[in-house]
LUMLO-78417 format. One record per residue: x, y, z of N, C-alpha, C in turn; residue in three letters. Coordinates in steps of 0.05 Angstrom, whole numbers, plus 32768, in hexadecimal, padded with zeros to 4 digits. Each point is the difference from the previous one (the first is absolute). Example, Ala and Ser with C-alpha at 12.3 -4.5 7.8 and 13.67 -1.06 7.14 Angstrom:
// residues 2
81087F8E809C7FEE80188000801280188000ALA
7FF980157FF28010801880017FF18016800ESER
// end
This chain:
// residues 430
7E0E80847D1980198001800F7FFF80158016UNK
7FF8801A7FFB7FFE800E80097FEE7FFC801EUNK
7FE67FF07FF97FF47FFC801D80157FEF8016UNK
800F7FF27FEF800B7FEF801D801E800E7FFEUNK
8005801B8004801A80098005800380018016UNK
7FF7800980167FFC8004801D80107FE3800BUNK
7FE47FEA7FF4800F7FEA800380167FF18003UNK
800F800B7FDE80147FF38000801D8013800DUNK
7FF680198002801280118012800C7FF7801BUNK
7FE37FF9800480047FF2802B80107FE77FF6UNK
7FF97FEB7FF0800E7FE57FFC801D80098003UNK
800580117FE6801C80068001801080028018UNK
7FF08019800C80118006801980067FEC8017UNK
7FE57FE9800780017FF1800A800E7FED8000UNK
80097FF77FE1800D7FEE7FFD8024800C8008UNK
800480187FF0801C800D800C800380028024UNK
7FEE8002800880087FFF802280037FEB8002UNK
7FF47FEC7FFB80027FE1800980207FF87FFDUNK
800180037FE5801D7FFD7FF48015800D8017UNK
7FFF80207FFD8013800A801280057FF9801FUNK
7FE17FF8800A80087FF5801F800E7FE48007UNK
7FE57FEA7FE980117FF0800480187FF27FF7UNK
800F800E7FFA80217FFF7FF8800E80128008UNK
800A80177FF2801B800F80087FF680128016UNK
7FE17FF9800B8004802180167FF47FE3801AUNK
800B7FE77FFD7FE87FEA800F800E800C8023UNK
8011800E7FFC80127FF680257FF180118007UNK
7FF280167FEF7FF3801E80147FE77FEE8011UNK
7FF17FEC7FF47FE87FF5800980057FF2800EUNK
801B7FEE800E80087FFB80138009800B8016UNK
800A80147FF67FFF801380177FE6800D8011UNK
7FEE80087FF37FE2800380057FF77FEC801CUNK
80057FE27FED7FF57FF1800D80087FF5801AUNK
80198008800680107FF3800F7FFE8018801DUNK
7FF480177FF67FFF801480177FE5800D8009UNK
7FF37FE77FFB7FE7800680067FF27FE68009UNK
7FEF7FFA801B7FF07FEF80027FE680048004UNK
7FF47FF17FEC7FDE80047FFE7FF67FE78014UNK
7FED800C800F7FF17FEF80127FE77FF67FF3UNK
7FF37FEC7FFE7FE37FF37FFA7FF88000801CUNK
7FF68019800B7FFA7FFF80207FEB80257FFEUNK
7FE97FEB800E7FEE801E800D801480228005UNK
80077FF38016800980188007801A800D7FF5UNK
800B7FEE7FEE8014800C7FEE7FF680197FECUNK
7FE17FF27FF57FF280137FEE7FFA801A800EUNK
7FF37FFD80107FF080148018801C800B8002UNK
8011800B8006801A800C800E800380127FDDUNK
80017FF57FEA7FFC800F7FF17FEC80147FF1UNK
7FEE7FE880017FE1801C7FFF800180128009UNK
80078004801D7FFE800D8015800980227FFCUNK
80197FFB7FE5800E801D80017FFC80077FE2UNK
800180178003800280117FDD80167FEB7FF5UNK
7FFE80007FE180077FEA7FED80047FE3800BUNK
7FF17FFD8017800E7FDE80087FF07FF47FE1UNK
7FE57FFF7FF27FF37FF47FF080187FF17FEFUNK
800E80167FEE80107FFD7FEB80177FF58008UNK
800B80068017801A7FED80157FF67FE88002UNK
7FE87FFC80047FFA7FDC80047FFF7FF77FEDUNK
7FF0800B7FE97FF57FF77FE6801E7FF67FF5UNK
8017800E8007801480027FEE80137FED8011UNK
7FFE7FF8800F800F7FEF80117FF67FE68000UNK
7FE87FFA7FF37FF07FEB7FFF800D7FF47FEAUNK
8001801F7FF1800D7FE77FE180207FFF8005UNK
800E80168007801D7FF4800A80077FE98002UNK
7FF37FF9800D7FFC7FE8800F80117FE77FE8UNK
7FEF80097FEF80047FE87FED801280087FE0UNK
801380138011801580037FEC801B7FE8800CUNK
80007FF1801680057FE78008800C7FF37FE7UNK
7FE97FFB7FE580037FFB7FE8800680127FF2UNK
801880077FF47FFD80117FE87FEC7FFD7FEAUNK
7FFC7FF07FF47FEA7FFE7FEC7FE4800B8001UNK
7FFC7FFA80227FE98007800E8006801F8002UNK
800F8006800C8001802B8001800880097FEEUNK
80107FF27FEA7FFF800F7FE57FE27FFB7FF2UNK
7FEF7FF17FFF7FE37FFD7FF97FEF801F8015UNK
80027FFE80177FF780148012800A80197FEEUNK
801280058000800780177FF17FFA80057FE8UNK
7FFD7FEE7FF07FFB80087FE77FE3800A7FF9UNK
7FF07FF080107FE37FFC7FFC7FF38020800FUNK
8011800A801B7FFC801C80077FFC80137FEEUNK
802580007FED800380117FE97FEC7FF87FF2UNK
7FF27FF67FFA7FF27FFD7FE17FDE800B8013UNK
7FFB800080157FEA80038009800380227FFCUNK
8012800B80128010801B80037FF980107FE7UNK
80117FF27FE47FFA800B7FE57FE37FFF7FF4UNK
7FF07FEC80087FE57FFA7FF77FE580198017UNK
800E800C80107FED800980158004801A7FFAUNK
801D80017FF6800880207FFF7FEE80057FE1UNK
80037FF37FE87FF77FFC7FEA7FDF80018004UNK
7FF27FF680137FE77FFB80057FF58024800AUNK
800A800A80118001801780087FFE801F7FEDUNK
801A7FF77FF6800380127FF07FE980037FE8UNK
7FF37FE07FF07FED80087FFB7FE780088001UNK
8000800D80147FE28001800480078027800CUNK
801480057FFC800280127FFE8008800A7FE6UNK
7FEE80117FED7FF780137FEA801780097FF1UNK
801080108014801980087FF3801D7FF67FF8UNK
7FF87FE2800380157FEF7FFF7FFD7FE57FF2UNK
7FE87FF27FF87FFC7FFA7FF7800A7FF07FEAUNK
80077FE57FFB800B7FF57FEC801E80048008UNK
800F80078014801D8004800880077FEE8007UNK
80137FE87FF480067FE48008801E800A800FUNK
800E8014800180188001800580038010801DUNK
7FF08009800B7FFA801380117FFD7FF08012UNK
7FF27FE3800980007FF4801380197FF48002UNK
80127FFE7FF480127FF680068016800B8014UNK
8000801B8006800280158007800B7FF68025UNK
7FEA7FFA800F7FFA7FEE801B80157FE37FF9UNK
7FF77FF77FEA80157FE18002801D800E7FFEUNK
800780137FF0801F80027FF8800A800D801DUNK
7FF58010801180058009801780047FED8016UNK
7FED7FEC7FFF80037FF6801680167FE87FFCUNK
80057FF37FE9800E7FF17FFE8026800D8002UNK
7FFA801C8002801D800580037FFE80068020UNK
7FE98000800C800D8009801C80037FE0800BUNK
7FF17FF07FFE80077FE5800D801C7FF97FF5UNK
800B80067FE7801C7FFC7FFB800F80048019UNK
7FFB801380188010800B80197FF37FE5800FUNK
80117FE980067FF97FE580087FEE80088028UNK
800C801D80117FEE8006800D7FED800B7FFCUNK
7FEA7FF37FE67FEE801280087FE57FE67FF7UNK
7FEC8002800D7FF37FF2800E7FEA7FFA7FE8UNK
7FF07FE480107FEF7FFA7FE57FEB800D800BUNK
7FFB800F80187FE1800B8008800280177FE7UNK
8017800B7FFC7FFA80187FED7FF07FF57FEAUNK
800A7FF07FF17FF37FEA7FE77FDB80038014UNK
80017FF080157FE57FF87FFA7FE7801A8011UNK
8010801C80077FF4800F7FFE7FF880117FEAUNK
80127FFE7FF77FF880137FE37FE67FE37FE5UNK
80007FEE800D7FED7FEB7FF77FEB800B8009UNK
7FFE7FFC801A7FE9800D80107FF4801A7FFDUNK
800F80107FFE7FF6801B7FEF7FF980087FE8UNK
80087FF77FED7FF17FF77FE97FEF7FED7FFDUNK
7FFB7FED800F7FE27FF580027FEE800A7FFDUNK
80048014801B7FEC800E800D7FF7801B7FEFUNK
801280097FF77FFC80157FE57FF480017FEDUNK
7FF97FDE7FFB7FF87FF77FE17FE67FF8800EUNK
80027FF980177FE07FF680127FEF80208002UNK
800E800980037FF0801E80017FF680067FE4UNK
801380037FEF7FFC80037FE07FE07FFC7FF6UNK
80077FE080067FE77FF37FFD7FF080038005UNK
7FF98005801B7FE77FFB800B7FF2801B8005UNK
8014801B7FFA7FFB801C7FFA800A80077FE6UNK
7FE5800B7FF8800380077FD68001801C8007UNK
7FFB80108010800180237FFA801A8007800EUNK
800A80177FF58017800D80107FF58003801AUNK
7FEE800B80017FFC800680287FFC7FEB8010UNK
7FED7FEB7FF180047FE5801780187FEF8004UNK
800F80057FDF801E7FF480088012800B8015UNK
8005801F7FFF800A8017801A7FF57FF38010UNK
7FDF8004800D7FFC7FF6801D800E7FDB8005UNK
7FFB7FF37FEA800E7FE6800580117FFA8003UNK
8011800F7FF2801E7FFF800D80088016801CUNK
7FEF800F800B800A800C80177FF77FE78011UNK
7FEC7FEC7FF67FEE7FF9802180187FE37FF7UNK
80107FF17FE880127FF8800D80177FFB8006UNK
800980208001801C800E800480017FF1801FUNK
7FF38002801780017FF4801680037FE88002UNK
7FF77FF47FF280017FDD7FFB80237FFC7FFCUNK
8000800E7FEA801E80017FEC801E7FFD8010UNK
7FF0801880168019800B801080037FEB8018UNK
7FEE7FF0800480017FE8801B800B7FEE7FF0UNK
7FF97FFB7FF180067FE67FEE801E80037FF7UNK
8009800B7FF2801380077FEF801C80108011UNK
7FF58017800C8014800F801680177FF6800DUNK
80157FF97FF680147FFC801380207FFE7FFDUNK
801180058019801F800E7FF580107FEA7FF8UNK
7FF47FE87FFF80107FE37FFE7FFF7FF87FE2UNK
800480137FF1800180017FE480207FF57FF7UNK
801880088017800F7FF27FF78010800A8022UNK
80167FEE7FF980108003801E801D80117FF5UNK
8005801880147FF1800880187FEC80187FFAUNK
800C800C7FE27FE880137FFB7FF380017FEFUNK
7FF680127FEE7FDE7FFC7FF3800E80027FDDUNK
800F80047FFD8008800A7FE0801A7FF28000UNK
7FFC7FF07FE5801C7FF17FF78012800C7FFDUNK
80207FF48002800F801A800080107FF67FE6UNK
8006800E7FF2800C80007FDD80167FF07FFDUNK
801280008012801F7FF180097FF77FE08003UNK
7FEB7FFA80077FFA7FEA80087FE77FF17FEDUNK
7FF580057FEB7FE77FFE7FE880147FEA7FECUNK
80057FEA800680057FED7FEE802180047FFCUNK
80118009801D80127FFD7FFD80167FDB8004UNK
800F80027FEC800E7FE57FFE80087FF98019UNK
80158011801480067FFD801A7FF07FF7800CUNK
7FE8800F80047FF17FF580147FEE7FE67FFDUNK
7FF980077FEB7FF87FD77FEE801B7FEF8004UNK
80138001800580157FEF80057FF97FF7801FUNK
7FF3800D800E80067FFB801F7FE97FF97FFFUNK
7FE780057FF47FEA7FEF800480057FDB7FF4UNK
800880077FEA80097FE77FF9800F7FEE800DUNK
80128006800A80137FF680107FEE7FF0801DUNK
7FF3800D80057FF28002801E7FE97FE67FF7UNK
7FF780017FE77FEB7FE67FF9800E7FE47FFBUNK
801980027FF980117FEA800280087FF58019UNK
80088011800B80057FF980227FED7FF7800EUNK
7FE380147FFA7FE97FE380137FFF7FEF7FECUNK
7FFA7FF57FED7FFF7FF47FF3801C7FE57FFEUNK
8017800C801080147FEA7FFF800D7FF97FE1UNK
8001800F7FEE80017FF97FE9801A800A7FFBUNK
800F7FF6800E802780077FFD800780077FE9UNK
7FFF7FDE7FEF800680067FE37FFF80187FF5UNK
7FE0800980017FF8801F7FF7800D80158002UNK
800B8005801B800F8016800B801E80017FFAUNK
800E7FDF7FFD801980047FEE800180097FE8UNK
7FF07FF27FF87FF8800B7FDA7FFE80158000UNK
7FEC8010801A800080267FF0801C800B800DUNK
80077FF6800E801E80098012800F7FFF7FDEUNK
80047FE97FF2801B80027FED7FEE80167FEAUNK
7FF07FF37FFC7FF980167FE8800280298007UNK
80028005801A7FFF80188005800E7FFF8021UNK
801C800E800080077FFA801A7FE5800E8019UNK
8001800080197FEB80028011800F80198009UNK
7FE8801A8002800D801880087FEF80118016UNK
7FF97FEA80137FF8800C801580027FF38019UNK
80018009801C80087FF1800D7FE07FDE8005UNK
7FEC80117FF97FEF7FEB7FFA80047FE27FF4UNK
800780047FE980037FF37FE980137FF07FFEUNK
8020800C800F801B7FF4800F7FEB7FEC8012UNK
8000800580157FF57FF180157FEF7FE07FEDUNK
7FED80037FEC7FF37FF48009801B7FF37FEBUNK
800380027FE980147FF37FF180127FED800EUNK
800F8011801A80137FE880107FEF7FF28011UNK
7FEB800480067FE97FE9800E7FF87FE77FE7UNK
7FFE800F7FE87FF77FDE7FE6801C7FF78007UNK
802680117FFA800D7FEE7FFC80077FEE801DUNK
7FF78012800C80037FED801A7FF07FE97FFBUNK
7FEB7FFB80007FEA7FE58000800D7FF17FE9UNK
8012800C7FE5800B7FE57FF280177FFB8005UNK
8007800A8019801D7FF880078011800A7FE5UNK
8000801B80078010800E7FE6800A80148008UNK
7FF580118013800680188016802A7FFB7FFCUNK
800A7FEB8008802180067FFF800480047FE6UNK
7FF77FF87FEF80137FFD7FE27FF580127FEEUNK
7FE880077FFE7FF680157FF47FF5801F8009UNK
8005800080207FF9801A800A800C80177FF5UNK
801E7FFD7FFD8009801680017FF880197FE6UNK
7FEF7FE57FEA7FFE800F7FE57FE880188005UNK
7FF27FF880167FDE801080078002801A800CUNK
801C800080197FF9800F8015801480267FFAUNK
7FED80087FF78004801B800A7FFE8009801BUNK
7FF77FFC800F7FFC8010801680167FF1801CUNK
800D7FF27FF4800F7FED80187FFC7FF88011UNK
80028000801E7FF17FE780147FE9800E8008UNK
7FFC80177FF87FDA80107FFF7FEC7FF37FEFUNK
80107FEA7FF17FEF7FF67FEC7FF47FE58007UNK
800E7FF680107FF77FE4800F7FEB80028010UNK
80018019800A7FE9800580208002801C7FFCUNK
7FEC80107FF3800080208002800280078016UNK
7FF8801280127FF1801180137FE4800C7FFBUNK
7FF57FF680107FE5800580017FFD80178001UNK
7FE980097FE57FF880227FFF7FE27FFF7FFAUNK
7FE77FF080117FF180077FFC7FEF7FF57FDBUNK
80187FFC7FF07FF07FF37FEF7FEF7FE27FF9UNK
7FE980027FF57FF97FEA8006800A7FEA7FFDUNK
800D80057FE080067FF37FE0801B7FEC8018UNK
8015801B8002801A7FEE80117FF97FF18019UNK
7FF0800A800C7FFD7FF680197FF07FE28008UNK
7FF37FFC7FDA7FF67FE78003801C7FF67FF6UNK
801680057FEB800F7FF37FF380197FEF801BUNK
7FFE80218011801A7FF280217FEC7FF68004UNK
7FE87FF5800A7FF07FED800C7FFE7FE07FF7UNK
7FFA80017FE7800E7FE97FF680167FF38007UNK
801B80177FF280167FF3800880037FF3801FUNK
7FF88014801680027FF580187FF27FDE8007UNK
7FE980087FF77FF37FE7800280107FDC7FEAUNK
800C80147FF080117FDF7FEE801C80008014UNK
8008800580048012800480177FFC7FF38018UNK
7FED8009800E7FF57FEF80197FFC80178013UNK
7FFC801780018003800E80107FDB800A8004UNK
7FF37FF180067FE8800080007FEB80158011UNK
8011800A800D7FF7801980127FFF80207FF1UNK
80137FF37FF8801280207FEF7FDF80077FE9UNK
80047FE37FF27FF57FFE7FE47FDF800D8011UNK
7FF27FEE801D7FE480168002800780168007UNK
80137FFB80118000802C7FFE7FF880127FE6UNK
80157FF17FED800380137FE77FE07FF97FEEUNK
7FF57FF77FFE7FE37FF67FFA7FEC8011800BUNK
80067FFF80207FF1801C80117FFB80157FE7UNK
801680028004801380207FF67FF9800D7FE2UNK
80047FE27FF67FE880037FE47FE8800F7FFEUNK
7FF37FEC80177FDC800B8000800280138006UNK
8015801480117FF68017800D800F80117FF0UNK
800D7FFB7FE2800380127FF17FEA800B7FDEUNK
7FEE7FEC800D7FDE80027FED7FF880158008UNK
7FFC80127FF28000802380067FE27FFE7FFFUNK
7FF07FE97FF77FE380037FFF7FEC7FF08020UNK
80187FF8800B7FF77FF180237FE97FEF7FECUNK
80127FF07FEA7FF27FE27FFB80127FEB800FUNK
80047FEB7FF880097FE8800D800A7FF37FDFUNK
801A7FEE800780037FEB7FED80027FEE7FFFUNK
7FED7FF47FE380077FE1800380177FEB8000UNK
8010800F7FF6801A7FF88005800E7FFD8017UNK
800180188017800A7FFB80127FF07FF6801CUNK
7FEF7FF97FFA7FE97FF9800E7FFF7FDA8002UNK
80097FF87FED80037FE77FF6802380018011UNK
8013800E7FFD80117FFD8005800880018027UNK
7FF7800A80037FF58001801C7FF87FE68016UNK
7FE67FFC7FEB7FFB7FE4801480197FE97FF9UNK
800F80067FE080087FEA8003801980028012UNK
800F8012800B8012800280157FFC80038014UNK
7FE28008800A7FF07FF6801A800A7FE48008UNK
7FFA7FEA7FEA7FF27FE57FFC80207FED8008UNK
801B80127FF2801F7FFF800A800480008018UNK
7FF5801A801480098002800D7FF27FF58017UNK
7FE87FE87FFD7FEF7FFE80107FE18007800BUNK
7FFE801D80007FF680117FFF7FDB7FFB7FECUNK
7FF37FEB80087FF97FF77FF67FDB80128000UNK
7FFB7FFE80197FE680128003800B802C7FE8UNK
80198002800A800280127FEB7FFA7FFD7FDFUNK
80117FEE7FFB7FF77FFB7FDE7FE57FF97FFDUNK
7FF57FF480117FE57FFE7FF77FEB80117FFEUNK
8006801380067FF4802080108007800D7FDBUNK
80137FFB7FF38001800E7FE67FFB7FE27FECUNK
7FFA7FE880027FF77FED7FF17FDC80047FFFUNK
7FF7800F80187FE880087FFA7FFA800D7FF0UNK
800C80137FFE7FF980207FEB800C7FF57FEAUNK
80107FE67FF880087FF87FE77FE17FED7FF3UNK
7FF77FF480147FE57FF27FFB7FE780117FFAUNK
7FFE80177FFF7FF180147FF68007800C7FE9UNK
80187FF77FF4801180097FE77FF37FE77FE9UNK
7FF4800C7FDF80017FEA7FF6801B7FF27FFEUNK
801C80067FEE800F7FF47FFF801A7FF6800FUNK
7FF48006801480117FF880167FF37FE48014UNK
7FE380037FFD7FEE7FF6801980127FE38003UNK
7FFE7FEF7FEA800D7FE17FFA800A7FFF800BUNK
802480127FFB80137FFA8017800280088011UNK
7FF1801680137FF6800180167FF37FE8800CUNK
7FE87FF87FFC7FFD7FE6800E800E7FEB7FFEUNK
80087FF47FEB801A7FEC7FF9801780088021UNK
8003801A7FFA801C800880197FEC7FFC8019UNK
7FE9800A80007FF47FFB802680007FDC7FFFUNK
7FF57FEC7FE880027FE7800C801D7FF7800EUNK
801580057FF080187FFE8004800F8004801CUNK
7FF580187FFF80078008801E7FE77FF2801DUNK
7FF07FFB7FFB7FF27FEA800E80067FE98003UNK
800E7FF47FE980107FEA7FFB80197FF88014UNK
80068018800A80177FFF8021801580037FE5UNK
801B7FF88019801880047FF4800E7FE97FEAUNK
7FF27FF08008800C7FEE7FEC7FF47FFF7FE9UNK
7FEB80127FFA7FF780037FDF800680227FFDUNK
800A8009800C800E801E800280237FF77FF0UNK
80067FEE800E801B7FFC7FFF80047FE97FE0UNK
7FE67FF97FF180047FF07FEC7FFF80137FECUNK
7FF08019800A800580127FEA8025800F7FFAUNK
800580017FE9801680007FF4800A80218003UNK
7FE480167FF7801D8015800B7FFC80038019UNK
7FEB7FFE801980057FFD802080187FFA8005UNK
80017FE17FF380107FEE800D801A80167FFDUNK
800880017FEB801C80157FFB800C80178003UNK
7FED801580027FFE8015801C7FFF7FFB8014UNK
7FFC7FEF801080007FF5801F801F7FF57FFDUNK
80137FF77FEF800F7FF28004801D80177FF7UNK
7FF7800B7FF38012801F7FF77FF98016801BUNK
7FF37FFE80077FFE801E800D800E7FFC8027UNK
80048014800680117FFE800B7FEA80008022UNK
800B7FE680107FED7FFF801A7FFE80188010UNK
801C8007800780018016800C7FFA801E7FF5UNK
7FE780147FFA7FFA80157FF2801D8016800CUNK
800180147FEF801180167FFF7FF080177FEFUNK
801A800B800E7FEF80277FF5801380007FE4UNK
7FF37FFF7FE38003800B7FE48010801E7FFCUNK
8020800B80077FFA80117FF4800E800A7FE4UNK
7FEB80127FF0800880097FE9801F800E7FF6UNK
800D800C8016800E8015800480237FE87FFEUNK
7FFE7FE68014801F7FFD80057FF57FE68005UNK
80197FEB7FF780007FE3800F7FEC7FF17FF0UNK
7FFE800C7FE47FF07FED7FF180097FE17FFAUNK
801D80007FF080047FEC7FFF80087FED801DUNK
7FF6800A8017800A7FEE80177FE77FEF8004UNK
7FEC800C7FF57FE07FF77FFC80017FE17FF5UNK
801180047FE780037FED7FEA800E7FE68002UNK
8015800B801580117FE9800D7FF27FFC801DUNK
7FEF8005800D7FE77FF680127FF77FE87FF6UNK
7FEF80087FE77FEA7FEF7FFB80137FE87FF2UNK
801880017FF680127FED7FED80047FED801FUNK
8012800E800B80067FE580167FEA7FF78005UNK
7FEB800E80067FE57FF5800C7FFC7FE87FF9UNK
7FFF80037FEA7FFB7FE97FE8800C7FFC7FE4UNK
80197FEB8002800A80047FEA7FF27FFC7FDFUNK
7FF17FFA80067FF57FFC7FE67FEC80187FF6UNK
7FFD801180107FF980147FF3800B80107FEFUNK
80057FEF7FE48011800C7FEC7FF980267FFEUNK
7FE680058005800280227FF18016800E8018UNK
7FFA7FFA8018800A800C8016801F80047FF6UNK
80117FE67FFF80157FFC7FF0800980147FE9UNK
7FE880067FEC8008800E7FE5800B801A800FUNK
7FDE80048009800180268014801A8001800DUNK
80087FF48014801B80028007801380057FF2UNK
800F7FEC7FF3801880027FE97FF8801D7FF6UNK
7FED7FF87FE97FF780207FF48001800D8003UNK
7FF68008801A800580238017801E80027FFCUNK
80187FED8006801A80058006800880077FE4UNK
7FF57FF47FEA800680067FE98000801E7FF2UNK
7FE3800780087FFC80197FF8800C8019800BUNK
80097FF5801A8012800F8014802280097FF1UNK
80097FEA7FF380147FF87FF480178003801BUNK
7FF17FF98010801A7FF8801B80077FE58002UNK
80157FF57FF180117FE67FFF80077FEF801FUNK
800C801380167FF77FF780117FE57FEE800DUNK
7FEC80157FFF7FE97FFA80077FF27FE17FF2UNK
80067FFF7FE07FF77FEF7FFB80117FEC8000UNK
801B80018003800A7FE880057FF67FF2801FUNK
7FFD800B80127FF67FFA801F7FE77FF67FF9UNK
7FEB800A7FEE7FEC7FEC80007FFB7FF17FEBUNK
801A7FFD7FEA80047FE67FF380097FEC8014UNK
80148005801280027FE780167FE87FFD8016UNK
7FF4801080037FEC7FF9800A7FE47FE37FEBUNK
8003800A7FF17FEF7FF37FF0800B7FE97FF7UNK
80167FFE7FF680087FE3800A80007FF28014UNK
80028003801280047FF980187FE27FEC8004UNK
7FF180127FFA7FE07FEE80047FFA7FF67FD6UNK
800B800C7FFB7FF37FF07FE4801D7FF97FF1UNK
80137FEC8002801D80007FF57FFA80057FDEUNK
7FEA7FF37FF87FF67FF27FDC7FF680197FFAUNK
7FFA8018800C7FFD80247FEF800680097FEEUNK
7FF97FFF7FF0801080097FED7FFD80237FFBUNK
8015800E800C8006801C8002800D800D7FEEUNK
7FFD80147FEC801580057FEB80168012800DUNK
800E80077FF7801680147FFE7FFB8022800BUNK
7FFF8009800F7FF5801B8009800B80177FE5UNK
7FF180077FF57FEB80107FEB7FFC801F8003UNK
8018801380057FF4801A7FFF7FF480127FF6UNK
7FEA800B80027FF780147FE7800780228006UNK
7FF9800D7FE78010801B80037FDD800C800BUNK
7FF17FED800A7FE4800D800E80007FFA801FUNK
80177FF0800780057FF88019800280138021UNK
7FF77FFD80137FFF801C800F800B7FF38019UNK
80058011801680087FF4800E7FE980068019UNK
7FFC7FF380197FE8800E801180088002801CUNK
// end
């Protein structure tokens, strides 16, 4: 029993990461994935070779890649940890004074698994500290005396430090911070944020009742699911702490919200707003990577607004993506296809028919809900536009106001069914 303890040590651990990623910690690996794009391209590699730690940034972005699948990056993870515990274990024996210490390598796994608990902190750290214990146990080996092991490890301390070297350990700085190591809050807004690309409304009502939503994140995306089940009038008022800040925050630079108002804008029809805020995203990746997420989102409001040599310009760099490439070319035939196989596609077709011909300037500050009654006359049938409206007046709890665009809303839709204006004691005025 004793010979295969090592063994069954790594299994263990392996099997507990698998468990823990892919289930209650799965939104952190979507997040990963979603803020990072890996290229299958020459010069994507070369741009990383090129600098101290790019090795372990690529190596580690290669497998990102394919946390896409949970099953797949909870497997990635687990199989690291068990290598991690097996290398540290490998090491340690062959050093004299330690010898036979099964608990000591564990030492590296229990550390590192609490700093990745801080959801900013990066998988290069994981697959540098791989890489350095490789190379430790490669020296081990292939040097039996203390002095050739010293010179072996000075001659590849240099190697170590190109390979391994770099501040993109987590965003924006190098050490997890304790406030943030597997806190519930902040797993709420990752979570939240994988539902929303994901479109999985249901999801987001369900965690909405089981735990009201206590951030302006989490508000937002909540009245975006009840918006899509046409529930935003009758059940908003139970969600919203933050009052009509909760429909459309103000933009502060975060990524998490700034994809969640991007969404909303884009189910809405406001299709300009929604790439701005997508921009805004990428350029809040503290690591100057790119995302697959908003990168996909891009061409496809290029592809809205016409703009057709643009989207194809980011349908390329999706065709160098494995799990993207498909619908990247699928979208370039499409769009070769002219307008009338542009216009058979179903959500084109419906953003082109919601969004408003004439563009306008978005702003955050005043005249939100005049936004809402824009895009409603625009098009009566843009039920969300409709919700956002009413709702704004609701949360306002100005009776006036919403009586003026209850007659408004009849007026183009008589069969509405509008409830009763609804004050809450969270209600603000703006």
């Amino acid at each position: 029993m004793k010979k295969y303890s090592r063994l069954i040590i790594s299994l263990t651990i392996g099997i507990a990461v698998f468990l823990f990623w892919a289930f209650p910690f799965r939104a952190a690996l979507n997040y990963h994935e979603e803020f990072q794009l890996f290229l299958i391209d020459d010069d994507y590699m070369l741009s990383h070779l090129q600098e101290a730690g790019g090795m372990a940034v690529y190596l580690s972005e290669a497998l990102v890649q394919f946390y896409n699948n949970f099953w797949i990056g909870a497997g990635i993870l687990g199989v690291e940890f068990m290598l991690i515990y097996l290398l540290s274990a490998s090491i340690i024996k062959k050093l004299p004074s330690f010898k036979g210490n099964y608990l000591l390598p564990l030492i590296p796994v229990a550390v590192l698994w609490i700093l990745i608990g801080d959801y900013n902190v990066m998988h290069s750290l994981i697959m540098a500290v791989l890489l350095v214990l490789l190379f430790i146990y490669i020296v081990l080996c292939v040097c039996k005396t203390l002095p050739t092991r010293a010179v072996g490890l000075v001659v590849v301390l240099p190697m170590l430090w190109w390979m391994c070297w770099t501040s993109h350990y987590r965003y924006p700085g190098f050490f997890a911070k304790m406030d943030t190591i597997y806190n519930s809050n902040v797993y709420d807004v990752l979570e939240y944020d994988m539902y929303v690309r994901a479109n999985k409304w249901d999801e987001i009502i369900k965690k909405a009742v089981e735990q009201i939503p206590n951030s302006p994140n989490t508000v937002c995306a909540t009245n975006l699911a009840l918006g899509m089940q046409q529930r935003l009038l009758t059940h908003g008022q139970k969600f919203n702490r933050y009052g009509v800040d909760g429909l459309l925050p103000k933009f502060d630079h975060n990524p998490f919200l700034t994809l969640t108002i991007a969404e909303t804008f884009l189910q809405l029809g406001m299709v300009n707003s929604a790439q701005r805020m997508y921009f805004e995203a990428m350029e809040a990746i503290h690591n100057r990577n790119k995302s697959t997420r908003c990168i996909r989102r891009l061409a496809e409001t290029n592809i809205v607004n016409g703009h057709y040599e643009v989207a194809k310009k980011y349908l390329r760099l999706l065709e160098k993506t494995v799990f993207y490439r498909n619908w990247a070319r699928r979208t370039m035939k499409l769009i070769d296809g002219g307008e009338a196989a542009i216009e058979s596609n179903r959500l084109y077709k419906h953003l082109r028919e919601v969004s408003l011909e004439q563009d306008f300037l978005y702003n955050d500050v005043e005249l939100i809900d005049r936004v809402f009654g824009y895009l409603f006359v625009h098009n009566p049938n843009n039920y969300m536009a409709m919700q956002y409206l009413m709702f704004y007046a609701a949360l306002e709890g100005n009776v006036e106001k919403y009586q003026a665009y209850y007659n408004v809303v009849k007026k183009y839709r008589p069969n509405a069914e509008i409830p009763k204006l609804k004050t809450s004691p969270n209600s603000s005025n703006r």
